[in-house]
C-alpha positions, 0 to 999 in steps of 0.5 A, a space after each residue: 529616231 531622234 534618239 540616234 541623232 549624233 551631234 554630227 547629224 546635227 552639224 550636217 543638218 545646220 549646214 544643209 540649208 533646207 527648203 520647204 516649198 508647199 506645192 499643193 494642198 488638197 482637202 480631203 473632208 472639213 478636217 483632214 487634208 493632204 499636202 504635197 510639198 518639194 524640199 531640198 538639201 534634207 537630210 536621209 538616214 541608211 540605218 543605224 549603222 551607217 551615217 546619214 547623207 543630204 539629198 538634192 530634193 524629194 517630194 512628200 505627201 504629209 496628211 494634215 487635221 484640223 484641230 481647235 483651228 489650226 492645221 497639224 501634220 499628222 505623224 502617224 508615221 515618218 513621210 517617204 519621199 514621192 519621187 521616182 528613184 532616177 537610179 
């Protein structure tokens, strides 16, 4: 995905202000995890052929591991945003 990255993403990602507010963090075993987490101002891809816009908030579910000590964000896949479509 960030191989289709135009400077202009880049410019709207600068001028978002994006926030991250870890809201919970579940442990699943002595190495996995899962954490919930509210972000505003982020930015959403439509295709390859459309440009990207920001949104308000989302809610995403990322799966954490543990290892050699630290906790890393599995990227198994890209997260999706958890909140019902107010549509």
């Amino acid at each position: 995905m960030a191989t289709n990255l135009t400077q202009a993403d880049l410019d709207l990602i600068d001028a978002s202000g994006i926030s991250v507010l870890v809201r919970k963090v579940t442990l699943t075993s002595d190495s996995t995890a899962e954490a919930t987490v509210d972000v505003s101002h982020f930015m959403k891809w439509h295709g390859l052929e459309q440009p990207a816009t920001i949104e308000n908030d989302g809610e995403f579910r990322l799966d954490l591991v543990k290892r050699q000590g630290k906790w890393l964000v599995r990227m198994a896949g890209l997260p999706q945003n958890e909140m019902r479509n107010r549509d």
